[in-house]
PDB file of N, CA, C and O in Angstrom:
ATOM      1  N   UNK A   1      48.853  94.189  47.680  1.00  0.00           N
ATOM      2  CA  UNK A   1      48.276  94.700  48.903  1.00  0.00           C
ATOM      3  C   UNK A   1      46.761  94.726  48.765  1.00  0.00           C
ATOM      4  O   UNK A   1      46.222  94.967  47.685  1.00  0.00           O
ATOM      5  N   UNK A   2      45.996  94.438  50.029  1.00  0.00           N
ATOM      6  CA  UNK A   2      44.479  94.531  49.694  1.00  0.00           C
ATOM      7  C   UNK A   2      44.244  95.619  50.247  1.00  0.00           C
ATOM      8  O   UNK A   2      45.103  96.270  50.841  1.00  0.00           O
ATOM      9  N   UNK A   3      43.103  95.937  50.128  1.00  0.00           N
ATOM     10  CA  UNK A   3      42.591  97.168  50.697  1.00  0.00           C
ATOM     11  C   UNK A   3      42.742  97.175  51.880  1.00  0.00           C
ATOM     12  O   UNK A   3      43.387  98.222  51.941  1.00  0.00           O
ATOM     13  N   UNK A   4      42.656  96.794  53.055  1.00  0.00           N
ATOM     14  CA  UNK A   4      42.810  97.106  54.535  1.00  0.00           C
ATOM     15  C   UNK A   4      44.567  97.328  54.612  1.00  0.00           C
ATOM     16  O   UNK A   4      45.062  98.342  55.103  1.00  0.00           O
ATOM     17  N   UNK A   5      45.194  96.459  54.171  1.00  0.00           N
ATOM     18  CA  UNK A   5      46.602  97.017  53.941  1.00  0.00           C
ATOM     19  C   UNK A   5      47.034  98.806  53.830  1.00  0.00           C
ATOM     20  O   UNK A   5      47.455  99.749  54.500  1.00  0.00           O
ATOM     21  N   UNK A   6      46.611  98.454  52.582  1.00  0.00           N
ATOM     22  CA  UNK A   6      46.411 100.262  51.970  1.00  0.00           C
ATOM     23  C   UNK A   6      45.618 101.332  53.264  1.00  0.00           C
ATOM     24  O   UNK A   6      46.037 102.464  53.507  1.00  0.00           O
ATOM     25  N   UNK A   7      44.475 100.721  53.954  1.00  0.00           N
ATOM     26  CA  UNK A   7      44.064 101.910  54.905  1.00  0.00           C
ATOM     27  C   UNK A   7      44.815 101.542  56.187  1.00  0.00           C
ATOM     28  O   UNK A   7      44.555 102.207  57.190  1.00  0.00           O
ATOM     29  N   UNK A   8      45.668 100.611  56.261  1.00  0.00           N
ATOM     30  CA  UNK A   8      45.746 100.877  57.525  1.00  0.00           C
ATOM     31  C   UNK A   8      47.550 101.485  57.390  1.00  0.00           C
ATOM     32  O   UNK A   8      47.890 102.200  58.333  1.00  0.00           O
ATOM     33  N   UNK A   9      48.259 101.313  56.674  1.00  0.00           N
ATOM     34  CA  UNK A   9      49.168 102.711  56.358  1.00  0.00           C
ATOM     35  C   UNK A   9      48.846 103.730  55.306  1.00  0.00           C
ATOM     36  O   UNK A   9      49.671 104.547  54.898  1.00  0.00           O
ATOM     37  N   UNK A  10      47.511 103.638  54.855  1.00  0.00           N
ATOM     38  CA  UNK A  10      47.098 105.623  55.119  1.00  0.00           C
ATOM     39  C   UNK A  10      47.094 106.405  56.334  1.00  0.00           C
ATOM     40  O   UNK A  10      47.422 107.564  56.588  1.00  0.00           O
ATOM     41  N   UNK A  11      46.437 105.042  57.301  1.00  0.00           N
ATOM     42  CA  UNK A  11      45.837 105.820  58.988  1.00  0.00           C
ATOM     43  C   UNK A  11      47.366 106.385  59.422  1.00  0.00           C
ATOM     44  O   UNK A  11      47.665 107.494  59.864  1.00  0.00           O
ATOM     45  N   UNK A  12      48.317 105.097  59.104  1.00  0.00           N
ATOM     46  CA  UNK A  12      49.778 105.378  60.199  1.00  0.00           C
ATOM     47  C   UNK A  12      50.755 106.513  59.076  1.00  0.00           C
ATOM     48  O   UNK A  12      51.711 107.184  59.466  1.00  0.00           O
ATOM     49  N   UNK A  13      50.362 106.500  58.028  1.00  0.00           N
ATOM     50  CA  UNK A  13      51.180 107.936  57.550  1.00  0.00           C
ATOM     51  C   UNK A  13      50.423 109.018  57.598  1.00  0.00           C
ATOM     52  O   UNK A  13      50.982 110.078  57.319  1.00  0.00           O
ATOM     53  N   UNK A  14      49.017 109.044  57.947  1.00  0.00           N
ATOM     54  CA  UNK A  14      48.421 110.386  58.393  1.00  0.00           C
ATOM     55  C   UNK A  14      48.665 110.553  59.571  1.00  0.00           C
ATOM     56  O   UNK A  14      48.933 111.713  59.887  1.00  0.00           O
ATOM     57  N   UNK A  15      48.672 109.322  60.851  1.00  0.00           N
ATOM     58  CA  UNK A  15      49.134 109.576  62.018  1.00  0.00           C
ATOM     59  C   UNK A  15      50.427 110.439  62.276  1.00  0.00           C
ATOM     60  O   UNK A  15      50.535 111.356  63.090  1.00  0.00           O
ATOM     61  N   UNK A  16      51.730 109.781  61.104  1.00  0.00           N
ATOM     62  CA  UNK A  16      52.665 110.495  61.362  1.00  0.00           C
ATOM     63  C   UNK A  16      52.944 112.092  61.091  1.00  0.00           C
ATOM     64  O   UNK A  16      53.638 112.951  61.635  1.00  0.00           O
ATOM     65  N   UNK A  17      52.201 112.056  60.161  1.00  0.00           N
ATOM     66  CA  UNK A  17      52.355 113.864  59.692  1.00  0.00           C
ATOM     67  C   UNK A  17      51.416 114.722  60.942  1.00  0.00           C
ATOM     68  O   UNK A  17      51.703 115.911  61.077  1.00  0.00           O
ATOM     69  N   UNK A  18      50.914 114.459  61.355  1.00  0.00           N
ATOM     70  CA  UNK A  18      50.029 114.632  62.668  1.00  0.00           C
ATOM     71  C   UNK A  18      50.583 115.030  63.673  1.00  0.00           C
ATOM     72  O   UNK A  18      50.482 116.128  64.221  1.00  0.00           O
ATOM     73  N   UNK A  19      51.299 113.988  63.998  1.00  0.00           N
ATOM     74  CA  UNK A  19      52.556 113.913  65.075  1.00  0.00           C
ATOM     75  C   UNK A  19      53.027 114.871  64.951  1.00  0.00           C
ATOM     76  O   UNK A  19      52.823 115.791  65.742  1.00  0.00           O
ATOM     77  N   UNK A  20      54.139 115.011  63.489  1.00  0.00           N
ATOM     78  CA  UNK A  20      54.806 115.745  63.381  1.00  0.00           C
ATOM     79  C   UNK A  20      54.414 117.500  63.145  1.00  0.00           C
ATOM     80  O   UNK A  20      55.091 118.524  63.237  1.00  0.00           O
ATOM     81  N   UNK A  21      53.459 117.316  62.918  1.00  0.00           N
ATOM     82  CA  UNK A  21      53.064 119.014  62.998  1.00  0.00           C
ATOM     83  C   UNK A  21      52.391 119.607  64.203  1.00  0.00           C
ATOM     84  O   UNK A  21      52.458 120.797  64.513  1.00  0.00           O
ATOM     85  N   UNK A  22      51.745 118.686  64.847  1.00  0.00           N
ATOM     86  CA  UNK A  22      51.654 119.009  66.855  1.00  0.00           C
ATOM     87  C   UNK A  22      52.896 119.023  67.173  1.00  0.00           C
ATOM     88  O   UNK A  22      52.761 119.580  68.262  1.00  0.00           O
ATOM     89  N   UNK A  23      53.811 118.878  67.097  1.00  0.00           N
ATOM     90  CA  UNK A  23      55.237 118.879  67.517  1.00  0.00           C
ATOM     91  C   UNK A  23      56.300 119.529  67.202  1.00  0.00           C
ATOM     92  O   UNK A  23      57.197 119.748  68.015  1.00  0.00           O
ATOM     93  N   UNK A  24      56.326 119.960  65.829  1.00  0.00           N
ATOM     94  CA  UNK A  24      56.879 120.903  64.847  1.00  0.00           C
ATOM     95  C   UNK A  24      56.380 122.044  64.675  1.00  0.00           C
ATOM     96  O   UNK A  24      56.904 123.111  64.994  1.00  0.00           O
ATOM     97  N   UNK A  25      55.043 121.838  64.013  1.00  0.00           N
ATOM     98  CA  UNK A  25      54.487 122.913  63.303  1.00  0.00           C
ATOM     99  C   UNK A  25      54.626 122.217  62.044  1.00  0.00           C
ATOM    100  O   UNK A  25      54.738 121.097  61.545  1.00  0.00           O
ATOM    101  N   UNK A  26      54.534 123.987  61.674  1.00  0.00           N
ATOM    102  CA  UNK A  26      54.787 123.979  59.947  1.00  0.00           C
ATOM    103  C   UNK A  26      55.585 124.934  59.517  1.00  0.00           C
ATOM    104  O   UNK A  26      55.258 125.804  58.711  1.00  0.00           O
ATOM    105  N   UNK A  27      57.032 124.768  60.218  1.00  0.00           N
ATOM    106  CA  UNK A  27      58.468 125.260  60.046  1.00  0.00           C
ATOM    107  C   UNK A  27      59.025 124.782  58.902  1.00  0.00           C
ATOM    108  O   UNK A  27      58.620 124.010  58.033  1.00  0.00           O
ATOM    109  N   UNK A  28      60.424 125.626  59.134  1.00  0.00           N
ATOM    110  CA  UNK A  28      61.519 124.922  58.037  1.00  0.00           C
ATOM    111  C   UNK A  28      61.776 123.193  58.306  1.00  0.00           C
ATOM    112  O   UNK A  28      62.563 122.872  59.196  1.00  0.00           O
ATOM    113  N   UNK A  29      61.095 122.152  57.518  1.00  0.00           N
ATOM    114  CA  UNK A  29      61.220 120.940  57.392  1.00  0.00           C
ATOM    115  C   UNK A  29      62.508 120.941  58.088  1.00  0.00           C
ATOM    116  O   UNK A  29      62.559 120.799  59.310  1.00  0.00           O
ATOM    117  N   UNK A  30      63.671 121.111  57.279  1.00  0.00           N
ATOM    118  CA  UNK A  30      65.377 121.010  56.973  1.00  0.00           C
ATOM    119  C   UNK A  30      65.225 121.361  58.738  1.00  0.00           C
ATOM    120  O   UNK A  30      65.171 120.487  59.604  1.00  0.00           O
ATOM    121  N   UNK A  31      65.187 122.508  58.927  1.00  0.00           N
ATOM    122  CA  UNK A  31      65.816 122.984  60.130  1.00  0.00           C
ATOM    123  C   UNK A  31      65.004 121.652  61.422  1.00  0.00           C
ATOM    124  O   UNK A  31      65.615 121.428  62.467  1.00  0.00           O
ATOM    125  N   UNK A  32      63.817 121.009  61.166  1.00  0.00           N
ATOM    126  CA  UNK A  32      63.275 120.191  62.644  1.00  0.00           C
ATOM    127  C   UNK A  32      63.983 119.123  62.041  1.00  0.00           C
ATOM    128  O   UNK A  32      64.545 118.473  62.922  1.00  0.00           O
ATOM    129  N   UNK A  33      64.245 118.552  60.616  1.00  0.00           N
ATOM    130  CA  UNK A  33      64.802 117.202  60.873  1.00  0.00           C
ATOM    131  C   UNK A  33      66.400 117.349  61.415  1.00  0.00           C
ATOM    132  O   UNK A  33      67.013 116.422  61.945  1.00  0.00           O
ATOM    133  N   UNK A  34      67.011 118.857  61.148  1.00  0.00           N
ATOM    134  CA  UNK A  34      68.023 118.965  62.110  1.00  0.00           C
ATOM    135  C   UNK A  34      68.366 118.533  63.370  1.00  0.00           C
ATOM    136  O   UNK A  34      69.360 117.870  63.666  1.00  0.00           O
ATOM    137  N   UNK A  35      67.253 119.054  64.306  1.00  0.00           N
ATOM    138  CA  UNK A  35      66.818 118.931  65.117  1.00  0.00           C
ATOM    139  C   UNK A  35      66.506 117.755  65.967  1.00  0.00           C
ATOM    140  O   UNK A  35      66.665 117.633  67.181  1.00  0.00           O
ATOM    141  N   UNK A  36      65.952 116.772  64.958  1.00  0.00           N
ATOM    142  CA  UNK A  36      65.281 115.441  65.239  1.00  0.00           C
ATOM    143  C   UNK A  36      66.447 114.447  65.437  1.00  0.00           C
ATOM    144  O   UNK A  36      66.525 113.776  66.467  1.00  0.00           O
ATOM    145  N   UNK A  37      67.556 114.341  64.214  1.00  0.00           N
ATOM    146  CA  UNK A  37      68.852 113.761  64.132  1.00  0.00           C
ATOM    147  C   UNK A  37      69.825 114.277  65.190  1.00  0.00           C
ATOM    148  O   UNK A  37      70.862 113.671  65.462  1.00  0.00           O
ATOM    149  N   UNK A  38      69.494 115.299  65.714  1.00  0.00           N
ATOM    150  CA  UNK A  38      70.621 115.937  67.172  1.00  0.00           C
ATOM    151  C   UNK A  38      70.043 115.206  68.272  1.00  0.00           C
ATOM    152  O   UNK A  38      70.693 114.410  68.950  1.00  0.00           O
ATOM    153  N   UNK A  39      68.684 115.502  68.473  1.00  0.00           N
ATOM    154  CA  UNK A  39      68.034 114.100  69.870  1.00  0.00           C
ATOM    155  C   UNK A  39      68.314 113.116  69.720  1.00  0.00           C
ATOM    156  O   UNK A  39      68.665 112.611  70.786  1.00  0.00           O
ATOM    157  N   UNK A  40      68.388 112.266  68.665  1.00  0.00           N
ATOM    158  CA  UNK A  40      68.805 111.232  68.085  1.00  0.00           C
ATOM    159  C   UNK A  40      70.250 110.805  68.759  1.00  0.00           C
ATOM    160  O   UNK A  40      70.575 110.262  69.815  1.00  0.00           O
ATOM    161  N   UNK A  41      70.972 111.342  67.575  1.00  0.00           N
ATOM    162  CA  UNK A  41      72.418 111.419  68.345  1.00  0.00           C
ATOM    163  C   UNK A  41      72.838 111.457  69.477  1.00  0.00           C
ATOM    164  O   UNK A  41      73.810 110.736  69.702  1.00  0.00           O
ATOM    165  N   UNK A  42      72.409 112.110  70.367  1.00  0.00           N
ATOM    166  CA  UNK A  42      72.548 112.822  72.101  1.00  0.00           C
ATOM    167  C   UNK A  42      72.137 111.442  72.199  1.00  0.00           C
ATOM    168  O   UNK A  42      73.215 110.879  72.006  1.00  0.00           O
ATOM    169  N   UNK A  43      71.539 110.799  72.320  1.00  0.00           N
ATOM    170  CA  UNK A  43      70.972 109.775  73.084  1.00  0.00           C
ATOM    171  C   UNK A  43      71.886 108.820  73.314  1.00  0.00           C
ATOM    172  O   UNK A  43      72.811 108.656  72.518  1.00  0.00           O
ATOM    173  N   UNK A  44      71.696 107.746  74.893  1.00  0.00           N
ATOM    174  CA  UNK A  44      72.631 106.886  75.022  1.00  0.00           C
ATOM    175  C   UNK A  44      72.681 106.023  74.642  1.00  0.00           C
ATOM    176  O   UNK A  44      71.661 105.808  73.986  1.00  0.00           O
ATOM    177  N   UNK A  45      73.614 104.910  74.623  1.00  0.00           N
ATOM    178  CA  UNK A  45      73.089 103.740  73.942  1.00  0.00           C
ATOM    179  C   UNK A  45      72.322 102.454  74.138  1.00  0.00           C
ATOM    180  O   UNK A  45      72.045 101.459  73.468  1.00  0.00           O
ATOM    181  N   UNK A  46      72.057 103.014  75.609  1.00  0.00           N
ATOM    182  CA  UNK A  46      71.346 101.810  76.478  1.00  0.00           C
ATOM    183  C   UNK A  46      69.773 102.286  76.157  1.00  0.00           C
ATOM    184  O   UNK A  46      68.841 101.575  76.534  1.00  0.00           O
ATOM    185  N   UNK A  47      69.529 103.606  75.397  1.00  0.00           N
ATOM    186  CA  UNK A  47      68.360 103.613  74.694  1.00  0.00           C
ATOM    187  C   UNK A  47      68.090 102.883  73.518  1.00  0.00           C
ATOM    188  O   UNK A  47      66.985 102.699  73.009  1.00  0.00           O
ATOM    189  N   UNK A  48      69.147 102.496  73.141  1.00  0.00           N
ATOM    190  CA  UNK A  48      68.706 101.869  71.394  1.00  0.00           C
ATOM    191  C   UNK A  48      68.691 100.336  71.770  1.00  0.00           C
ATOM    192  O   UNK A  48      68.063  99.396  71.284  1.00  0.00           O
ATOM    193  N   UNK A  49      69.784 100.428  73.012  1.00  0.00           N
ATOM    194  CA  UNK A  49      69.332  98.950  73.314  1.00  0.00           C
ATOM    195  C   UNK A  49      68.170  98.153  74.048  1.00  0.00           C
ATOM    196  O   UNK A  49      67.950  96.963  74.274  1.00  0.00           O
ATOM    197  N   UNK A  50      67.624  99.172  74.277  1.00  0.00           N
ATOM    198  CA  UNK A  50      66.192  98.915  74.677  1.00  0.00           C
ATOM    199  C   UNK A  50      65.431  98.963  74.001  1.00  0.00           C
ATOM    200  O   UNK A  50      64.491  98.186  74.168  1.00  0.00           O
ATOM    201  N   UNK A  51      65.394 100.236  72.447  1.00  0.00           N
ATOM    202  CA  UNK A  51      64.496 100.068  72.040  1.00  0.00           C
ATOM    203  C   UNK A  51      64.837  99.044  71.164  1.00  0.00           C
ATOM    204  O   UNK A  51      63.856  98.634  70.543  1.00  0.00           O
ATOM    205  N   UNK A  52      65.717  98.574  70.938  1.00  0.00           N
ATOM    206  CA  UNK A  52      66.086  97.146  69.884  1.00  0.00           C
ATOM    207  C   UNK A  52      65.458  95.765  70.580  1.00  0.00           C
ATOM    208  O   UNK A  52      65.309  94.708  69.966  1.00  0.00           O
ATOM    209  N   UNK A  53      65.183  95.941  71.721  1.00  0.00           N
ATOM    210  CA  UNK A  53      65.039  95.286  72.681  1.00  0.00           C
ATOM    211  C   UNK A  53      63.237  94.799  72.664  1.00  0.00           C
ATOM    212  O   UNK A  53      62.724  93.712  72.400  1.00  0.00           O
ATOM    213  N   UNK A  54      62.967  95.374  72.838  1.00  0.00           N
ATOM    214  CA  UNK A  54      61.380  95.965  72.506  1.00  0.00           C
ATOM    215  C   UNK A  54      60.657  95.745  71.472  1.00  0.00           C
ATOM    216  O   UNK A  54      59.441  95.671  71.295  1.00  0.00           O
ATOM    217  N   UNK A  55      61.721  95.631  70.690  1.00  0.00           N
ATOM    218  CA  UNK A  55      61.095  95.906  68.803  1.00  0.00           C
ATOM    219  C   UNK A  55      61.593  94.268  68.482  1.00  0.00           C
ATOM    220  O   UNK A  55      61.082  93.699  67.517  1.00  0.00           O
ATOM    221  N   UNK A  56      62.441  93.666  69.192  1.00  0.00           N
ATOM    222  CA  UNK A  56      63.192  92.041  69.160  1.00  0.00           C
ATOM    223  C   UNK A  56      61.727  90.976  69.915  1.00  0.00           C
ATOM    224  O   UNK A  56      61.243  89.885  69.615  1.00  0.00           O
ATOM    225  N   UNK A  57      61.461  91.920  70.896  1.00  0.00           N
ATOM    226  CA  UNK A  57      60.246  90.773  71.422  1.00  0.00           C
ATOM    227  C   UNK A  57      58.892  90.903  70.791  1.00  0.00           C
ATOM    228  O   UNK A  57      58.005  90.057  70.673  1.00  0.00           O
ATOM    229  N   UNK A  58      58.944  92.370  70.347  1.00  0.00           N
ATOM    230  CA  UNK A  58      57.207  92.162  69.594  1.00  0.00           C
ATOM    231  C   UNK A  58      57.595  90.950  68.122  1.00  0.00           C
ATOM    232  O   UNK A  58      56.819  90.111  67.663  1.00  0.00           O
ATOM    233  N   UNK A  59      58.858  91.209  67.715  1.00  0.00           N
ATOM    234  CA  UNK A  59      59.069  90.701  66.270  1.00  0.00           C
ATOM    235  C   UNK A  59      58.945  89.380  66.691  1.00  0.00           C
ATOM    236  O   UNK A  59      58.170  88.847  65.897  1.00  0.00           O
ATOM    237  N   UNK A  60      59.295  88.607  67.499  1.00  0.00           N
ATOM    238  CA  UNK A  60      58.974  87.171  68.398  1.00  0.00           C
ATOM    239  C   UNK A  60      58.024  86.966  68.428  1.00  0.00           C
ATOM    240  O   UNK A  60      57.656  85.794  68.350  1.00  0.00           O
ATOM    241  N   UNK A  61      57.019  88.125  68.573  1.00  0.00           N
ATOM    242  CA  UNK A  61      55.867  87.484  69.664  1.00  0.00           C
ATOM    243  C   UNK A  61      54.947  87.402  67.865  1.00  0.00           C
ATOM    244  O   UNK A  61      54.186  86.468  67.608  1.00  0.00           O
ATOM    245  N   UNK A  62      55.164  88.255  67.102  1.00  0.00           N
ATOM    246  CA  UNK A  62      54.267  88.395  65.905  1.00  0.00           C
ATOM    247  C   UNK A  62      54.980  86.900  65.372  1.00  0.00           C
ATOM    248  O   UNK A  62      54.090  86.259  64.813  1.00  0.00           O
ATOM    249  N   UNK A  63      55.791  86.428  65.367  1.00  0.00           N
ATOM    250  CA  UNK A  63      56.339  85.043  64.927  1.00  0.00           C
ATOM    251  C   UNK A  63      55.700  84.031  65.134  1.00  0.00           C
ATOM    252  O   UNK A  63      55.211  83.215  64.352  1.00  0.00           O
ATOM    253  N   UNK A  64      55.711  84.105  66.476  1.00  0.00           N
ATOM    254  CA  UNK A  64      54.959  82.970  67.369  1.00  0.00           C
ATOM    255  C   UNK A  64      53.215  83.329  67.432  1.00  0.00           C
ATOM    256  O   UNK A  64      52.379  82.604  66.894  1.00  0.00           O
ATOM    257  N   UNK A  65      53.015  84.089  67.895  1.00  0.00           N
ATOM    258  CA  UNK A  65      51.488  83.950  68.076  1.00  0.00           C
ATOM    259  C   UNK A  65      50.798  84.190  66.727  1.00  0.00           C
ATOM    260  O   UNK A  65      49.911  83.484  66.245  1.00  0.00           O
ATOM    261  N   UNK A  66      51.116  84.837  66.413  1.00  0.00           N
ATOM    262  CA  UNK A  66      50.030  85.725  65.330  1.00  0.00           C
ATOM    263  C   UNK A  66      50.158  84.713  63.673  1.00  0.00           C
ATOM    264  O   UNK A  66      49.246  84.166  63.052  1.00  0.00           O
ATOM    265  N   UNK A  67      51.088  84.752  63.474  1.00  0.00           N
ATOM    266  CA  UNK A  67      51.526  83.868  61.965  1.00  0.00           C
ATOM    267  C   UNK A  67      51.310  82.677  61.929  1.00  0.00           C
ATOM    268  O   UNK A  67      51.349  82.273  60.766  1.00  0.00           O
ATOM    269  N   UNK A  68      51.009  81.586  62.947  1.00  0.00           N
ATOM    270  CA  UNK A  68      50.946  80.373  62.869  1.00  0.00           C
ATOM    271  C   UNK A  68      49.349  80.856  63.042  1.00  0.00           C
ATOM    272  O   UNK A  68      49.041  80.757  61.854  1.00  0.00           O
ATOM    273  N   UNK A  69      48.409  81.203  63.546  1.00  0.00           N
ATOM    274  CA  UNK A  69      46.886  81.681  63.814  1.00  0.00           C
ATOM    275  C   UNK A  69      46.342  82.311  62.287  1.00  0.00           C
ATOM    276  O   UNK A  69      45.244  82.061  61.790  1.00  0.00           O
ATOM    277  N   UNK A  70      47.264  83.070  61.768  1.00  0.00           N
ATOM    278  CA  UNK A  70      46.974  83.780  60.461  1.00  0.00           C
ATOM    279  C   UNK A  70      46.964  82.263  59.297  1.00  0.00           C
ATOM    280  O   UNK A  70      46.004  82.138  58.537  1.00  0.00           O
ATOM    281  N   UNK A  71      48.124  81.196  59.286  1.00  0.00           N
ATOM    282  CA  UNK A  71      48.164  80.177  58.567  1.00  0.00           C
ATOM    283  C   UNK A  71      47.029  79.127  58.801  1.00  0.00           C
ATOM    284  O   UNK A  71      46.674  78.379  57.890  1.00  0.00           O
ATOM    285  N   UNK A  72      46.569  79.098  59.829  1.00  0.00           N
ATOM    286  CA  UNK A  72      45.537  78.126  60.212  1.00  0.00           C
ATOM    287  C   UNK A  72      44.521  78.678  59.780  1.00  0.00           C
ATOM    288  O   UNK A  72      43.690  77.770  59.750  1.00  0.00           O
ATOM    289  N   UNK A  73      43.978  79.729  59.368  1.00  0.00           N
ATOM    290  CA  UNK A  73      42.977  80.502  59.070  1.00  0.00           C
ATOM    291  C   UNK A  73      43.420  79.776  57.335  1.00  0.00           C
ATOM    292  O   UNK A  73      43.248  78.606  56.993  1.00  0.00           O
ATOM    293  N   UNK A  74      43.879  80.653  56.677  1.00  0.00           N
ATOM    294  CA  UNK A  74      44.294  80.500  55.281  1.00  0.00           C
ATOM    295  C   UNK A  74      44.219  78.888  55.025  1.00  0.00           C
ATOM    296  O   UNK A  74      44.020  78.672  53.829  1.00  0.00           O
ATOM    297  N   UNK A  75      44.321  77.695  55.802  1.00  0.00           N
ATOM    298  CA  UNK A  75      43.964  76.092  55.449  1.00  0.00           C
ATOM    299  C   UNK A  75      42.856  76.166  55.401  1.00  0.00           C
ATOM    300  O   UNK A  75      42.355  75.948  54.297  1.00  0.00           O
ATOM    301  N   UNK A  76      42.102  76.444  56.348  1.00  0.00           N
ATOM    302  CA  UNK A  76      40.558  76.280  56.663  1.00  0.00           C
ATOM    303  C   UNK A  76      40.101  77.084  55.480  1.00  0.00           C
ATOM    304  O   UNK A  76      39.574  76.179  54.832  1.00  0.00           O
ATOM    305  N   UNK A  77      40.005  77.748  55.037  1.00  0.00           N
ATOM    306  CA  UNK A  77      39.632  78.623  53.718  1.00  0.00           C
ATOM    307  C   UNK A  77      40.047  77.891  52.347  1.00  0.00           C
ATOM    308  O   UNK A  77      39.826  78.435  51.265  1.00  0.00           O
TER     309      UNK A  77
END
């Protein structure tokens, strides 16, 4: 990993603890991931199929646009 690697999931695991304590606090861990896995669950399934959905076209689109642009860079170098 190079360094921008490394800061840019420092930024998104400081983002997440962030999240999670505007949202939580600073409760019993155990008792919100309770909590978190019950919303979870409750949910329908035409949510996961959307968000599978969602997460299927960015994974496309990073296929197609971005990786063949990232390889053309890396020849020229």
């Amino acid at each position: 990993m190079d360094s921008r690697e490394l800061f840019d999931l420092a930024l998104v695991v400081l983002a997440g603890l962030l999240a999670y304590t505007e949202t939580f606090g600073f409760a019993d861990p155990r008792a919100t991931l309770e909590e978190i896995l019950a919303v979870l669950v409750t949910l329908d399934v035409r949510v996961y199929l959307v968000l599978g959905g969602l997460f299927g076209i960015a994974f496309v689109a990073y296929l197609v646009v971005y990786l063949p642009k990232k390889d053309a860079r890396s020849m020229r170098s």
